[in-house]
LOROBA-599566 format. One record per residue: residue in one letter; x, y, z of N, C-alpha, C in turn; residue number from 1. Coordinates in Angstrom, 2 decimals, decimal comma, always signed. Each point is the difference from the previous one (the first is absolute). Layout:
<nodes>
resn/neast/nnorth/nup/caeast/canorth/caup/ceast/cnorth/cup/resi
a/X/Y/Z/X/Y/Z/X/Y/Z/NUM
...
</nodes>
This chain:
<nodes>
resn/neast/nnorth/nup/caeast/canorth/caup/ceast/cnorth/cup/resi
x/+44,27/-7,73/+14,65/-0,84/+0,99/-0,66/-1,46/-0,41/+0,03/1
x/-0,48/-1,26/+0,12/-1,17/-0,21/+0,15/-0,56/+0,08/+1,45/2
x/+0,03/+0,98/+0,29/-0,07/+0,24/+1,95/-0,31/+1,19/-0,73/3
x/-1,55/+0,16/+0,86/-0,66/+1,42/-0,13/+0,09/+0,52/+1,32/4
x/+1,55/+0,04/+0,43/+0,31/+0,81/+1,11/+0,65/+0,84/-0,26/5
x/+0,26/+0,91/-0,67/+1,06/+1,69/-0,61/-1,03/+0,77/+0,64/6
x/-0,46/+0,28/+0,73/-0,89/+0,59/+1,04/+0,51/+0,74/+1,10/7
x/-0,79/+1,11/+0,51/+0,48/+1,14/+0,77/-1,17/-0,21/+1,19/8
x/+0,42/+0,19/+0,96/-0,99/+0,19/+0,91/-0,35/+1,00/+0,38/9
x/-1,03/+0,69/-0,58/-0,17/+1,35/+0,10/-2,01/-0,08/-0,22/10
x/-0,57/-1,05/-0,09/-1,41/-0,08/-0,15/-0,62/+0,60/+1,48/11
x/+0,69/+0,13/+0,98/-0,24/+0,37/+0,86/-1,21/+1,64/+0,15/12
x/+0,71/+0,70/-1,21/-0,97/+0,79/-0,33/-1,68/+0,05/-0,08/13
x/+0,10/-1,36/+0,02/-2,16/+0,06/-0,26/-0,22/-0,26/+1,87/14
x/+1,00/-0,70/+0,86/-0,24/+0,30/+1,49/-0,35/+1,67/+0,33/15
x/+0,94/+0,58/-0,91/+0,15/+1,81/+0,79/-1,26/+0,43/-0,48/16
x/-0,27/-0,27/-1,41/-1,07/+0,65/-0,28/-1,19/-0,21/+0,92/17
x/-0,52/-0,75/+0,23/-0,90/-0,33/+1,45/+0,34/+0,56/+1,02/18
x/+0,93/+0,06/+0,38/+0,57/+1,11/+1,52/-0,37/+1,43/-0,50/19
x/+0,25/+0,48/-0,96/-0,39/+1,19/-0,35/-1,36/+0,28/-0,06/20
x/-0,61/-0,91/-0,52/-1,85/+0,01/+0,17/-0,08/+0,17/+0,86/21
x/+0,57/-0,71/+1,16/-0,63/-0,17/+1,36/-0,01/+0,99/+0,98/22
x/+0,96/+0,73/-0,46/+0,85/+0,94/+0,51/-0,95/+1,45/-0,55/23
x/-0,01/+0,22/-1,22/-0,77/+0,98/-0,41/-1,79/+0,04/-0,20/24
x/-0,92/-1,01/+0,09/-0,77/-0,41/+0,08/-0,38/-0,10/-1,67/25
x/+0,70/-0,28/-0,85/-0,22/+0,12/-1,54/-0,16/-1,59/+0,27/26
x/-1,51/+0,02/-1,03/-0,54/-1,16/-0,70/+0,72/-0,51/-0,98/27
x/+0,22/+0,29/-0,84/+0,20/-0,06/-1,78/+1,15/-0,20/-0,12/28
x/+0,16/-1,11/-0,60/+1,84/-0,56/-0,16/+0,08/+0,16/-1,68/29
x/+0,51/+0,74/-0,46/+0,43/+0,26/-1,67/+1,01/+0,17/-0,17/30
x/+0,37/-1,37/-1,50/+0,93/-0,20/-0,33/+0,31/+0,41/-1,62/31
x/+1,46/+0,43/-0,11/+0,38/-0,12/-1,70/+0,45/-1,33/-0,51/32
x/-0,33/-0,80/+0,48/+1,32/-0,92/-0,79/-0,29/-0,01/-1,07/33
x/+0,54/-0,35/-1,46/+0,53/-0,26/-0,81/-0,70/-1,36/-0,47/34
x/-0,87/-0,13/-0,57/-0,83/-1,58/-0,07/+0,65/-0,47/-1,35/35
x/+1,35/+0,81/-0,17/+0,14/-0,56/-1,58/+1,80/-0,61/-0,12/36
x/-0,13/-0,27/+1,62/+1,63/-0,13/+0,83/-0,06/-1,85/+0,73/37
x/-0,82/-0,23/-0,25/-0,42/-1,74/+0,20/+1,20/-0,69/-0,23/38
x/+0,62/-0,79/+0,50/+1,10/-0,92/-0,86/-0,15/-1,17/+0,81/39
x/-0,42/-0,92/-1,01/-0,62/-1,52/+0,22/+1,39/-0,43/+0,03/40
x/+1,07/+0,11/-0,51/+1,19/-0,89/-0,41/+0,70/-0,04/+1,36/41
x/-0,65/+0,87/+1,45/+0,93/+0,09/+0,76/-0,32/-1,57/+0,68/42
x/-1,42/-0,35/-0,15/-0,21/-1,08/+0,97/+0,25/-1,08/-0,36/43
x/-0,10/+0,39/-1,79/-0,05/-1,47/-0,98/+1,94/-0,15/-0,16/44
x/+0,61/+0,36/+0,66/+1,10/-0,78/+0,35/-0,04/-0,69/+1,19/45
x/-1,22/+0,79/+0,43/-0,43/-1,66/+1,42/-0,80/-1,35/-0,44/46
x/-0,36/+0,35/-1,33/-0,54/-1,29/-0,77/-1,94/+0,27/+0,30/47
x/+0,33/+1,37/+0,49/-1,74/+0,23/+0,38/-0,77/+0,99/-1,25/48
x/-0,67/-0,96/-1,05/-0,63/+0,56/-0,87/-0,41/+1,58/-0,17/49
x/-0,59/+0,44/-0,40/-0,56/+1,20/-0,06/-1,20/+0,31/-0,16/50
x/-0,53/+0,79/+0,78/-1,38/+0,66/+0,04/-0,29/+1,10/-0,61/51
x/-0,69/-0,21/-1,14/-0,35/+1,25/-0,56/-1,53/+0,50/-0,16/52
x/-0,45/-0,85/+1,45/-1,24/+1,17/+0,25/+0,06/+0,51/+1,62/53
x/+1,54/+0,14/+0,04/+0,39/+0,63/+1,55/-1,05/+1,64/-0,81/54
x/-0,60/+0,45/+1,39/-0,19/+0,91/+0,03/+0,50/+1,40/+1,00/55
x/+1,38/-0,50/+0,32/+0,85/+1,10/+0,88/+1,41/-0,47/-0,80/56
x/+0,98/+1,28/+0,17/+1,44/-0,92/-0,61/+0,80/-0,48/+1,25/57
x/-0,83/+0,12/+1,26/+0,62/-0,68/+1,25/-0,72/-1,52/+0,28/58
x/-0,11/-0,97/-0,06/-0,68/-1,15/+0,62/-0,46/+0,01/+0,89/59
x/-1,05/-0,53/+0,55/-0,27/-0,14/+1,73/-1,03/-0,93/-0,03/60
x/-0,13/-0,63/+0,94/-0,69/-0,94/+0,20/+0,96/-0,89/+1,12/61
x/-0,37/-1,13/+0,86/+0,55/-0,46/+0,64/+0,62/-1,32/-0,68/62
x/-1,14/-0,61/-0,44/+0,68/-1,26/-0,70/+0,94/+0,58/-1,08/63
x/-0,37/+0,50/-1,01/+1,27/+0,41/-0,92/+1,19/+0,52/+0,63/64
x/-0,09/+0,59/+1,18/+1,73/-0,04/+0,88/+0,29/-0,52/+0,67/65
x/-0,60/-1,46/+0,26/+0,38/-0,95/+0,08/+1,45/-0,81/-0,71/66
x/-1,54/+0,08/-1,02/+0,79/-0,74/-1,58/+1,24/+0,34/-0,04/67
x/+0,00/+1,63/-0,15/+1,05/+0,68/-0,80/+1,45/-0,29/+1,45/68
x/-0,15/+0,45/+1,41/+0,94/+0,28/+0,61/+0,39/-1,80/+0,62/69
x/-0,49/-0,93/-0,42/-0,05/-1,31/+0,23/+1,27/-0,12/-1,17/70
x/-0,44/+0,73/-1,12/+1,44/-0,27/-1,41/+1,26/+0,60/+0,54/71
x/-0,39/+0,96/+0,44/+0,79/+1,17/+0,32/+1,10/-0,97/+1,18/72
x/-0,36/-0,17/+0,69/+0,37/-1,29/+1,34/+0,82/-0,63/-0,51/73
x/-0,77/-1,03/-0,83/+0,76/-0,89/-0,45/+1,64/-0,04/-0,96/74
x/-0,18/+1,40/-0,60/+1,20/+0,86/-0,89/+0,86/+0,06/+1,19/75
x/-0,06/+0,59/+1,23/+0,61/+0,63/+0,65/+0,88/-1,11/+0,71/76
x/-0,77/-0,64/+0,22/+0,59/-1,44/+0,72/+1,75/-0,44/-0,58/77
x/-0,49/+0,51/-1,38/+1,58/-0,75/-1,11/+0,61/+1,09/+0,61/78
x/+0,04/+1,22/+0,50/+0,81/+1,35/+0,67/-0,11/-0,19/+0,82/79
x/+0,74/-0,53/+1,64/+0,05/+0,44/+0,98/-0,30/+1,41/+0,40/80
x/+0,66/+0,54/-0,64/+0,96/+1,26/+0,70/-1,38/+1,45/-0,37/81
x/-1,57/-0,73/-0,89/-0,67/+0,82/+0,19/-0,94/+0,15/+1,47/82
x/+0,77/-0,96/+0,66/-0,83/-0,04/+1,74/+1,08/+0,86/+0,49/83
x/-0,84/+1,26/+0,26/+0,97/+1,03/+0,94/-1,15/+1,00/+0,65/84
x/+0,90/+0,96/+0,73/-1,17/+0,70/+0,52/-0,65/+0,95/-0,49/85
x/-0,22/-0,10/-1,68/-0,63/+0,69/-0,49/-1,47/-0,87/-0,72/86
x/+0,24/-0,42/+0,14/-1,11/-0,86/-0,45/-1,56/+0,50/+1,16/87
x/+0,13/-0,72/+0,99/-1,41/+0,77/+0,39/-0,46/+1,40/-0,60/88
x/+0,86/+0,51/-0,03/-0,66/+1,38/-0,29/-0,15/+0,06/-1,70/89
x/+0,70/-0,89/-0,94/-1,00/+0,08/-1,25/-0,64/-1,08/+0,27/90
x/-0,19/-1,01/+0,59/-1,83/-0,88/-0,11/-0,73/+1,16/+0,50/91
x/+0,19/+0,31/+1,43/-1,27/+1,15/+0,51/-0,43/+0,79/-1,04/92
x/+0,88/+1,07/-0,55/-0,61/+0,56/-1,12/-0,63/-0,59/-1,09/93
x/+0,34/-1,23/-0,53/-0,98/-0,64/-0,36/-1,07/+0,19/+0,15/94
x/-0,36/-0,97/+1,02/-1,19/+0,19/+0,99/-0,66/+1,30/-0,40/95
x/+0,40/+0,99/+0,32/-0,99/+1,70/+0,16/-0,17/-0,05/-1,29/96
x/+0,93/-0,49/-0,96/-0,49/+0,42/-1,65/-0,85/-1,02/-0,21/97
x/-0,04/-0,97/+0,05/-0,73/-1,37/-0,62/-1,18/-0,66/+0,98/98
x/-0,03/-0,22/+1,21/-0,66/-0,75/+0,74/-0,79/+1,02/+1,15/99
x/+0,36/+1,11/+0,16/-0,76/+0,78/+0,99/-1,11/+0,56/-0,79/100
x/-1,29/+0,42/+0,82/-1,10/+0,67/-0,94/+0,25/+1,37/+0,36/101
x/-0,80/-0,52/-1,59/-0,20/+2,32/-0,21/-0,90/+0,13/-0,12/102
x/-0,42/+1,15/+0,35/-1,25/+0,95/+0,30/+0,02/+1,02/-0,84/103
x/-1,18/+0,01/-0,85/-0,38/+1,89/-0,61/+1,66/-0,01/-1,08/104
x/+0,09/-1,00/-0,75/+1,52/-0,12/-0,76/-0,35/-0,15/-1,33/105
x/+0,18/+0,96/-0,71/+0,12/+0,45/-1,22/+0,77/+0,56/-1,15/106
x/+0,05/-0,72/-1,28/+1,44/+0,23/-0,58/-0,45/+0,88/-0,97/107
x/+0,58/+1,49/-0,28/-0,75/+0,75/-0,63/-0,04/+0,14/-1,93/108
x/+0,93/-1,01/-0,31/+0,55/-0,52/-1,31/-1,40/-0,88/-0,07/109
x/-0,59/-0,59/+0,71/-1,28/-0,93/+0,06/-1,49/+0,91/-0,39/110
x/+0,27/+1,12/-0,99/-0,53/+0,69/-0,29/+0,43/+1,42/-0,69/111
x/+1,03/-0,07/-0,26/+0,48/+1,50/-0,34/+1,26/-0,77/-1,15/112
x/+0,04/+0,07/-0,97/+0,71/-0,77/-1,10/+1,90/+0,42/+0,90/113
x/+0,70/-0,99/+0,01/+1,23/+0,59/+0,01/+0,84/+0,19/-1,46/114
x/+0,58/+1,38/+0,08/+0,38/+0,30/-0,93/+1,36/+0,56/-0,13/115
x/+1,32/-0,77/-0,19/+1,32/+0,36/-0,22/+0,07/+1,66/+0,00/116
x/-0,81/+0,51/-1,22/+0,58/+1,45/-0,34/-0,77/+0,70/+0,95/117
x/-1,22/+0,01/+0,45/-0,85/+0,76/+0,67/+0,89/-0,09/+1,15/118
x/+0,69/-1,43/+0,72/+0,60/+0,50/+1,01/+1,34/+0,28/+0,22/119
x/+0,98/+0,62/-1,20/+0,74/-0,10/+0,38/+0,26/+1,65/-0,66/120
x/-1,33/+0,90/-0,88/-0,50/+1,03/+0,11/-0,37/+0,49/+1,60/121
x/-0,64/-0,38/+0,29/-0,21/+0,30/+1,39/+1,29/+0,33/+1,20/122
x/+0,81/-1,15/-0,33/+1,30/+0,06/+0,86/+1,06/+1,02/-0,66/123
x/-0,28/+0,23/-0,88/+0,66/+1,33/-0,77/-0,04/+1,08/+0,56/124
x/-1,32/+0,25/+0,74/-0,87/+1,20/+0,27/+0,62/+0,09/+1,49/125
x/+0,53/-1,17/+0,52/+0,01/+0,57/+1,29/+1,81/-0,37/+0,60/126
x/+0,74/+0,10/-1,50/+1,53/+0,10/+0,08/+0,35/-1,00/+0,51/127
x/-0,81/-1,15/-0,16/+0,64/-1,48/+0,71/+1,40/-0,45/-0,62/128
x/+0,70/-0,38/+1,24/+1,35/-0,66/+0,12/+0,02/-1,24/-0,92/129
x/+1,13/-0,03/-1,03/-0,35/-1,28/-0,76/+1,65/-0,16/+0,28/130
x/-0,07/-1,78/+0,15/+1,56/-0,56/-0,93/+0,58/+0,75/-0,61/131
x/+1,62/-0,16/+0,62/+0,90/-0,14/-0,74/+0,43/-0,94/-0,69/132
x/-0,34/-0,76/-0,39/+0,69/-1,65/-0,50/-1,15/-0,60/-0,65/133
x/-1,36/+0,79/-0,61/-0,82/-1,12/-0,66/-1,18/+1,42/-0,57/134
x/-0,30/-0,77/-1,08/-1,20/+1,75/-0,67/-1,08/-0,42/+0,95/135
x/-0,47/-1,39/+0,00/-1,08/-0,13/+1,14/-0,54/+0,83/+0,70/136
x/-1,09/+0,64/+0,65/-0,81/-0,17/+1,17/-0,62/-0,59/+0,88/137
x/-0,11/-1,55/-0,67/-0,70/-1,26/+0,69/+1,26/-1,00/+0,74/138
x/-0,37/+0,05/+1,61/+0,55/-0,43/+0,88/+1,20/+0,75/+0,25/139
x/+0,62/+0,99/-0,63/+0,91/+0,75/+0,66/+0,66/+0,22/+1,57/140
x/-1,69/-0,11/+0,55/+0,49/+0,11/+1,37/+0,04/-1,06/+0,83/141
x/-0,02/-1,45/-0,71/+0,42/-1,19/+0,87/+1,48/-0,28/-0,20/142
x/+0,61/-0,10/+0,97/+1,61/+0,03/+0,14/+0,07/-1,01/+0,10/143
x/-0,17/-1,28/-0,25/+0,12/-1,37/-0,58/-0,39/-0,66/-1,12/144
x/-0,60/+1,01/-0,66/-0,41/-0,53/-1,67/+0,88/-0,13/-0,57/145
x/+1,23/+1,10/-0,12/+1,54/-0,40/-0,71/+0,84/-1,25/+0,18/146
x/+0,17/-0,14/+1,20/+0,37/-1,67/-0,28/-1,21/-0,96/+0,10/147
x/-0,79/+0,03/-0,05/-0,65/-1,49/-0,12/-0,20/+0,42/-1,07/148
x/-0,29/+0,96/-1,13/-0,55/+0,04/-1,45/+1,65/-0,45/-0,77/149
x/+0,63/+0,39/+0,70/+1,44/-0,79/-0,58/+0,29/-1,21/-0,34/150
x/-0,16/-0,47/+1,66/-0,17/-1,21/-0,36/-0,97/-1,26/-0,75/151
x/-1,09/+0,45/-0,02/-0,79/-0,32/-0,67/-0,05/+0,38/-1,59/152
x/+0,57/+0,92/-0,68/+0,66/+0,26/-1,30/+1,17/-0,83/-0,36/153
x/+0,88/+0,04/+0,92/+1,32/-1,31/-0,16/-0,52/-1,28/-0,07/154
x/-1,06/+0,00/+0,93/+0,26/-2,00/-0,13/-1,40/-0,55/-0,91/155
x/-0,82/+1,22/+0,41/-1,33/-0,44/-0,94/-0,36/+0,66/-1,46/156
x/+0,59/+1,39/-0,24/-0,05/+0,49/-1,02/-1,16/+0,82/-0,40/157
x/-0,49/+0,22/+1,50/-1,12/+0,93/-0,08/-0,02/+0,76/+1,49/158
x/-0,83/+1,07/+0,23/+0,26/+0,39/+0,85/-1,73/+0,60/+0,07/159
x/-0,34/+0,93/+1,38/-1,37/+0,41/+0,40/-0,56/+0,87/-1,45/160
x/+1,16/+0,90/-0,45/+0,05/+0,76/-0,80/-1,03/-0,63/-1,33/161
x/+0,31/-1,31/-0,31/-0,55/-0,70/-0,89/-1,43/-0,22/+0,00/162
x/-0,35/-0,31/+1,39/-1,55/-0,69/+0,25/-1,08/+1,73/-0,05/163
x/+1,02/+0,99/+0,57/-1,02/+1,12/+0,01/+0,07/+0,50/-1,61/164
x/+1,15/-0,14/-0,78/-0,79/+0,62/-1,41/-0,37/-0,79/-0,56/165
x/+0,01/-1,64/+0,14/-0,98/-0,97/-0,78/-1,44/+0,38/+0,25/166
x/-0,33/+0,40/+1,53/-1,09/+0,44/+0,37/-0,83/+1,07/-0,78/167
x/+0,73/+0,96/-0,01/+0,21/+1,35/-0,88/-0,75/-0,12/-1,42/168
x/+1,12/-0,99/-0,79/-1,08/-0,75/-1,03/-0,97/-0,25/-0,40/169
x/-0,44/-1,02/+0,99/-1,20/-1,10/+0,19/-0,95/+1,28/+0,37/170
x/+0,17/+1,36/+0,39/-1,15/+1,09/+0,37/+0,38/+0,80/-1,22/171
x/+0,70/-0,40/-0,91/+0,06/+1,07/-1,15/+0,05/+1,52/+0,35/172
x/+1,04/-0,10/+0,92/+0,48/+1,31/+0,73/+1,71/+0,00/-0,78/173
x/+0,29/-1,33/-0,71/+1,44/+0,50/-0,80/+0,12/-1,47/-0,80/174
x/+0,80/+0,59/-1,15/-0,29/-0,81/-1,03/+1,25/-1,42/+0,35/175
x/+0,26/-1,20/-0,53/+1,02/-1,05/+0,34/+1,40/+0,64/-0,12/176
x/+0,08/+0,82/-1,36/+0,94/+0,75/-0,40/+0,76/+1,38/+1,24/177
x/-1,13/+0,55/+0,17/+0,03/+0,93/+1,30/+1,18/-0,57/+1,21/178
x/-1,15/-1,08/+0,06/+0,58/-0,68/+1,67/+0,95/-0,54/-0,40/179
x/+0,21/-0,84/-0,64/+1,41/-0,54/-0,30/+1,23/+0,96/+0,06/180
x/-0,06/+1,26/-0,53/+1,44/+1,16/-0,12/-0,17/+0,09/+1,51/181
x/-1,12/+0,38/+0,71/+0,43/+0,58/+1,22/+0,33/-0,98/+0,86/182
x/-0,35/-1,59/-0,25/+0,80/-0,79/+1,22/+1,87/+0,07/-0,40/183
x/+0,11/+0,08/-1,06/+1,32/+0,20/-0,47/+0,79/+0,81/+0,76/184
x/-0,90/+1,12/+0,42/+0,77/+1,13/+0,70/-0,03/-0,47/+1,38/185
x/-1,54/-0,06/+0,97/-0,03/+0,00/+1,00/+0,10/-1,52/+0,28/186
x/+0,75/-1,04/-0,60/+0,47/-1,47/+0,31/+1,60/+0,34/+0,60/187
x/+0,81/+1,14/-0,28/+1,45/+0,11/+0,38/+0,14/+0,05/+1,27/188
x/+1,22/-0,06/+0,76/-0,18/+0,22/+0,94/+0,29/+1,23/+0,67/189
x/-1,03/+0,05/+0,83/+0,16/+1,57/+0,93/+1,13/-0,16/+1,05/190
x/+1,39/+0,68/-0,91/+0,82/-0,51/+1,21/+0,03/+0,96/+1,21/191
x/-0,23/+1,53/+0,16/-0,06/+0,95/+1,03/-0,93/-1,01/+1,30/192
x/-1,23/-0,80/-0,54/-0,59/-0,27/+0,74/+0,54/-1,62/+1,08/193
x/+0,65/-0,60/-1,38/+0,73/-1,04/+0,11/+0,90/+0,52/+1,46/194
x/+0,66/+0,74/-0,17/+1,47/+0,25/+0,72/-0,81/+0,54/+1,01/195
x/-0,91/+0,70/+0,17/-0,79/+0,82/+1,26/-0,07/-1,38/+1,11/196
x/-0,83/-0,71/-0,83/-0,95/-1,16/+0,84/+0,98/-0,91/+0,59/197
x/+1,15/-0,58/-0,61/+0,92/-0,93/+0,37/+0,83/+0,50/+0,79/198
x/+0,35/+1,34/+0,47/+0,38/+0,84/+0,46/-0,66/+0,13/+1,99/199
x/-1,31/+0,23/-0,50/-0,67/+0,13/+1,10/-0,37/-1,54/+0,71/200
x/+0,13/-0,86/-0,69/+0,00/-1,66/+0,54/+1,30/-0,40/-0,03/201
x/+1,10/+0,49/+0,30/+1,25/-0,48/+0,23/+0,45/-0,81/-0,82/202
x/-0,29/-0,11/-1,09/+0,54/-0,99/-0,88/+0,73/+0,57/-1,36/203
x/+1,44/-0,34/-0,13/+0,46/+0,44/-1,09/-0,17/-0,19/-1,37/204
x/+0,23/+1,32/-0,82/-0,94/-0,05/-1,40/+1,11/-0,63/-0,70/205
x/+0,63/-0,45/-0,08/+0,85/-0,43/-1,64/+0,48/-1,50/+0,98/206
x/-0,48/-0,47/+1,26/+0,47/-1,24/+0,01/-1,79/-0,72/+0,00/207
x/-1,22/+1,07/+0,30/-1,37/-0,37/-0,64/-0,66/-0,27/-0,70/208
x/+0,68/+0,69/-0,95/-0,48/-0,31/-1,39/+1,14/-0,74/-1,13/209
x/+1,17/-0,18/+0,34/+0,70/-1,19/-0,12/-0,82/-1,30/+0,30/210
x/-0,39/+0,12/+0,71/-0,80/-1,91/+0,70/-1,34/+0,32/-0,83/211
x/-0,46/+1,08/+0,04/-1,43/-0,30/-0,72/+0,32/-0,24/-1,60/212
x/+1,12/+0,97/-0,59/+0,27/-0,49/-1,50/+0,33/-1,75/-0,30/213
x/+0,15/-0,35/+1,20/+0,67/-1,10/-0,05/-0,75/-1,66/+0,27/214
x/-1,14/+0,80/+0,19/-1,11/-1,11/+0,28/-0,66/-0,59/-1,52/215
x/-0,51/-1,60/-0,11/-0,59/-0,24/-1,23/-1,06/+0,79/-0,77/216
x/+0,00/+0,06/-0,63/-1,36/+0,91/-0,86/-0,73/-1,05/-0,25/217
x/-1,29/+0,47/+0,19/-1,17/-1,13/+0,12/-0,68/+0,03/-1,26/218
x/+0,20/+1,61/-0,60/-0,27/+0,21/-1,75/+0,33/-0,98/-0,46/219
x/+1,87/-0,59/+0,04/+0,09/-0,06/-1,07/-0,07/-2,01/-0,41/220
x/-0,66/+0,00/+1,12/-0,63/-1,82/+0,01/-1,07/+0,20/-1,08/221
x/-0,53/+1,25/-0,55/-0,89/-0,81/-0,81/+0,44/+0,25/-1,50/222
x/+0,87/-0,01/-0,30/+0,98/+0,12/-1,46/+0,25/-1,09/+0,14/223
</nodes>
């Protein structure tokens, strides 16, 4: 569990976005992310402190992915079986998210307050598709958040869910009381999504989450 590898290779996306510039002659790279979606705890199970005057919730820099995919290495090493032929293609994406430059790249939350209700008013308006398996709107559409937020609720006792309404807080956008009921809810597990994902990676759900129930809890070392 201390391997900040529960990772998808799918960063590949900030490559396309550049093909599309290039392609359409558009300058201006604008982004939504979510600046209130940060989770330090993923690296600091690599033993790599936290930065809290990152000013993107992606890292980049060369030496810091160094640092970070040098930990990352070294985790992997105790796993053989994470050397396969999928690996190039999540370092590369790496790479396009973290180490390639951007041009004319702008995050539009870096000026425009993000706001839970404003946007999920907005997504009201235009009949957006939500979960079956969680009240959420945030990350819905990453099809690997359900099991790694699983597992990371089983063995650590917290999950992403946690760091974005602590965030929430700390902007007095919801009270301790607030966030606390709703990790209650959105800490369960999404099993529709559960059974989708393990499904589509060939791996069976009740002999998967058998081995993951079955791993030490790292919580409960500090009782």
């Amino acid at each position: 569990m201390r391997r900040a590898i529960l990772t998808a290779g799918d960063k590949h996306f900030f490559r396309y976005v550049n093909k599309v510039k290039e392609d359409t002659g558009i300058s201006l790279n604008l982004w939504g992310v979510n600046p209130l979606e940060v989770t330090h705890f993923k690296t600091g199970f690599l033993g790599i402190e936290p930065d809290f005057e990152r000013q993107r919730v992606y890292a980049s820099g060369k030496m810091g992915q160094l640092r970070y995919q040098g930990k990352r290495l070294q985790q992997m090493l105790k796993s053989p079986g994470y050397f396969n032929s999928s690996l190039w293609d999540t370092w590369s994406g790496e790479y396009f998210r973290s180490a390639a430059k951007k041009s004319d790249y702008f995050h539009v939350f870096d000026y425009w307050q993000w706001s839970e209700k404003e946007i999920n008013s907005l997504l009201a308006d235009y009949d957006w598709e939500l979960a079956t398996d969680t009240p959420t709107t945030w990350r819905i559409g990453d099809g690997t958040a359900g099991i790694y937020n699983y597992i990371y609720y089983t063995l650590a006792g917290f999950t992403e869910h946690d760091t974005f309404r602590s965030n929430q807080v700390r902007e007095g956008e919801l009270t301790r009381e607030q966030a606390l009921q709703l990790v209650e809810v959105e800490n369960a597990p999404c099993h529709d999504n559960l059974r989708w994902y393990l499904a589509s990676t060939g791996f069976d759900f009740v002999d998967t989450i058998k081995r993951i129930n079955a791993m030490p809890r790292l919580h409960e070392k500090l009782y």
